[in-house]
Phi, psi and omega in degrees: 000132169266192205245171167259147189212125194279319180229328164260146177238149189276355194208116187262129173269163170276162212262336190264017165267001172217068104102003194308124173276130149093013204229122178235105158308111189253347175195123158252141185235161194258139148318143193138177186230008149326176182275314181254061207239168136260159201251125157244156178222132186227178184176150182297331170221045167236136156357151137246140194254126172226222195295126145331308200208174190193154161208167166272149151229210191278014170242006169089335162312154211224149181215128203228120177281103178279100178268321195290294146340341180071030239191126147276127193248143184228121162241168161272176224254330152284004183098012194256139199286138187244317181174171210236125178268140159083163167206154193047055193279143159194138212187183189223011212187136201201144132177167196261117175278172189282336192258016173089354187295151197234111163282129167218157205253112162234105150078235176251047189227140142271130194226098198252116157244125184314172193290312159331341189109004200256157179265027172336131179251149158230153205257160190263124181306133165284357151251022178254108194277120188241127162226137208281139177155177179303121175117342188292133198202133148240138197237143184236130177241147203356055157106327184262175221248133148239161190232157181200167183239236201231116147076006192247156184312158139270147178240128164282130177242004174179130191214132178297158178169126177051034173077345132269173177272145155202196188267164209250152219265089180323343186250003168273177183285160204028054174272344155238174188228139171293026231136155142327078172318121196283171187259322216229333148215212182255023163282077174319134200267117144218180173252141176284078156312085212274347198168189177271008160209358172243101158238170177237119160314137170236158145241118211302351178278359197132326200291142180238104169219131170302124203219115163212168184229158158269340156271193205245143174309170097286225176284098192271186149179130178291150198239329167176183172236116191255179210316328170274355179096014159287089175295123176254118253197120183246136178260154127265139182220094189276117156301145179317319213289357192092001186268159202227119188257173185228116176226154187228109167278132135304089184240118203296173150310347168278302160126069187243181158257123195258346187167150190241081200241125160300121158250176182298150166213078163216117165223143193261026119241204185269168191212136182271317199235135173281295188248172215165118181243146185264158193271022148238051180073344172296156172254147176247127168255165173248065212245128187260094199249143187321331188271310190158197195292143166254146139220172201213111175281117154239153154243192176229000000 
């Protein structure tokens, strides 16, 4: 039977005995301190710790925060190691601007290293409140840094002036988002938690969608919207035996459910960020397996 593990598991099941519709394993990375390995760290009565977080970019490379390595690593979708960013990285948290620059979120720090290699720390404002754990996420919207938590607003933590990063100006415009920024119009996405079994898709423009289960919600948060306006919605969803399954809704512009797909929530280490979604729809997973990193392309 299986047991519920919130991030970590003690024991990995294999992902293809049980049977995951719509899922093409596209890259295994080996566990290791190589140029091209990720770093694990285990101990008998500590979390095992590997990559945390992981983000894309418009070119689809994939940058993997290696905090055990201190180092951000970056592949392509086929697994092939391209290069290695940084030295003593450490962090809870990644993402990538269209011009290369790499964001990570350490404690109330931005630690922005340029495509060279060069460093910036920016300090976070003290009133945009962060607790480092699963759903804690930064996300960039037309070149600038927002930070955002499970089911909560974005906040810009780093806005551009004069063609530099500095920390972003409380008093300027858009600085927070209701939501997730939609691509195609100007609506921003989040979810309402109405009970353990009822929640609403929102849209700050009207959109409305309905979610409910015979087992109990967890932890929801929209992961993103791709080039048609199609909003992706990532779940926890607990079963009587306690296992906590991971499924990602497909919801048309329209509000309709266009699809539902299980994907695995089995990790052998703690993991912040799962999924990463591309701008046709694919979903990207990140699964932390005893041998190593996996990734796993699903559609719908």
């Amino acid at each position: 039977m299986l047991k519920r593990f919130s991030f970590v598991c003690l024991s990995f099941f294999a992902i293809t005995a049980l049977s995951f519709a719509n899922g093409v394993r596209v890259a295994v990375i080996p566990w290791g301190s190589g140029e091209s390995q990720l770093g694990l760290r285990t101990g008998k009565e500590i979390d095992h710790v590997g990559p945390l977080s992981f983000a894309v970019d418009s070119a689809n490379t994939i940058y993997f925060l290696d905090e055990v390595n201190g180092r951000i690593s970056v592949f392509n979708l086929a697994g092939k190691h391209l290069k290695n960013v940084g030295k003593n990285i450490r962090g809870s948290s990644i993402a990538v601007t269209d011009d290369g620059n790499v964001a990570v979120l350490q404690n109330k720090e931005i630690h922005l290293l340029d495509p060279q290699g060069n460093l910036q720390k920016i300090v976070i404002s003290p009133d945009i409140a962060l607790t480092r754990g699963y759903g804690q996420h930064l996300r960039v919207h037309q070149g600038e840094v927002y930070a955002t938590q499970l089911n909560q607003h974005l906040k810009k933590v780093v806005q551009h002036n004069s063609g530099k990063f500095q920390a972003a100006d409380n008093s300027g415009s858009n600085l927070e988002f209701a939501g997730l920024p939609g691509k195609a119009s100007n609506q921003t996405y989040t979810v309402d938690w109405k009970n353990k079994h009822l929640v609403l898709v929102k849209g700050s423009a009207g959109y409305l969608v309905t979610l409910t289960t015979h087992d109990a919600f967890g932890g929801l948060q929209v992961i993103g919207v791709d080039n048609s306006e199609n909003v992706y919605v990532e779940s926890e969803r607990v079963t009587q035996d306690g296992y906590a399954h991971l499924d990602i809704y497909k919801l048309s512009s329209a509000g309709q459910v266009l699809g539902v797909q299980e994907i695995p929530n089995m990790y052998a280490t703690t993991v912040f960020k799962k999924t990463e979604l591309l701008n046709d729809g694919t979903v990207l997973q990140m699964v932390t397996t005893p041998s190593g990193v996996e990734i796993w392309k699903w559609t719908f």
